[in-house]
C-alpha positions in Angstrom: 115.8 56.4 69.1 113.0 57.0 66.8 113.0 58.6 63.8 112.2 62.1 64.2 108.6 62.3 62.3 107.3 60.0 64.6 107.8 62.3 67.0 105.3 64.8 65.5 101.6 64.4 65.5 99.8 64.5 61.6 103.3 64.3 59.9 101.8 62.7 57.2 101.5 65.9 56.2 104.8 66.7 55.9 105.5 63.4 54.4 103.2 63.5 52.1 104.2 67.1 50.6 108.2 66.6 50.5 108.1 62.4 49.8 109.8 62.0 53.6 110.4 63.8 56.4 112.1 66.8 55.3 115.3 68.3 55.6 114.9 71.5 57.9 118.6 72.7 56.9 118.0 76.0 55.9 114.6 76.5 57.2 113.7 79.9 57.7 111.9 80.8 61.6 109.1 83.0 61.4 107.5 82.4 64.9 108.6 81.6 68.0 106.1 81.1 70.6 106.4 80.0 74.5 103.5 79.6 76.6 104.4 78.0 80.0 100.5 76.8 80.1 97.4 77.1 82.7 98.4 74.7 85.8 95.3 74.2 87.4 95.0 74.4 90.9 94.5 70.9 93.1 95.7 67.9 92.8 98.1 67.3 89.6 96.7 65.0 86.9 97.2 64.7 83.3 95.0 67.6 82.2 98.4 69.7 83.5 100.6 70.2 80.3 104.0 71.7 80.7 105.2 74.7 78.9 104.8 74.1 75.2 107.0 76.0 71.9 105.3 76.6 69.0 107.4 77.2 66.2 107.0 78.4 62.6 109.4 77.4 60.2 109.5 78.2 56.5 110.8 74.6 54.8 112.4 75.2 51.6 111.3 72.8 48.3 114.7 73.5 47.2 117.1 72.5 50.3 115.3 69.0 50.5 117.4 65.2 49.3 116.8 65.1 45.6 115.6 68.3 45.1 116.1 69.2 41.3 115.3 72.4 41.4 113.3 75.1 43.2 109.7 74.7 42.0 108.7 77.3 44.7 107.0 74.4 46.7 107.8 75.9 50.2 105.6 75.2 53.1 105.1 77.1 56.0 104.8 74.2 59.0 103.7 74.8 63.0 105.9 72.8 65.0 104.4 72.2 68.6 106.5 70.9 71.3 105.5 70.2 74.9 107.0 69.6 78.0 109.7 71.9 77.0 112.0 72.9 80.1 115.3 73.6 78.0 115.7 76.0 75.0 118.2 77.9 73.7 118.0 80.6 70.7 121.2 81.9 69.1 121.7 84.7 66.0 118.3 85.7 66.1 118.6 87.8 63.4 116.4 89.2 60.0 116.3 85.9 58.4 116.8 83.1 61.3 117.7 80.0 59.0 118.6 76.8 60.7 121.9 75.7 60.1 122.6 72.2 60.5 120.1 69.7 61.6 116.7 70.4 63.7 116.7 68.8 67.0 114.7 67.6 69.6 115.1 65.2 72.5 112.2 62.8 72.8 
């Protein structure tokens, strides 16, 4: 299985702020946006994309490995996922942090 920035297009970015990929334990949801897509009409080809999440998350400086303290180094990071066909949202609440590990099926 690969590791899970490789899964993400332009996480360098990511990488570059936090060292590695970060942690997302604790990571605070802003956004949550499904968009099941334009199909176009015809024959099916590539140009179809399946429905796609887009997620904001708030990734705390202070939650990551190593972390010394909390220099207020928080990034706010748009996630995009496509060909999403399974998702499940639990405790959606006033704050919506992510306990546990972030995951995603390649």
């Amino acid at each position: 299985m690969p590791d899970a920035a490789s899964l993400f297009d332009e996480n360098q970015i990511l990488t570059y702020i936090f060292g590695e990929w970060p942690s997302f334990h604790d990571a605070e949801v802003i956004d949550v946006h499904l968009w099941r897509v334009d199909v176009k009409p015809g024959d099916w080809d590539d140009s179809n994309v399946f429905p796609v999440l887009t997620v904001k998350v708030r990734i705390l400086e202070a939650t990551q490995p190593g972390a010394t303290g909390d220099s207020g180094r928080d990034v706010l990071a748009t996630l995009r996922f496509h060909d999403v066909d399974n998702v499940s949202i639990d405790g959606f609440n006033h704050q919506n942090a992510i306990f546990g590990d972030f995951y995603c099926a390649a």
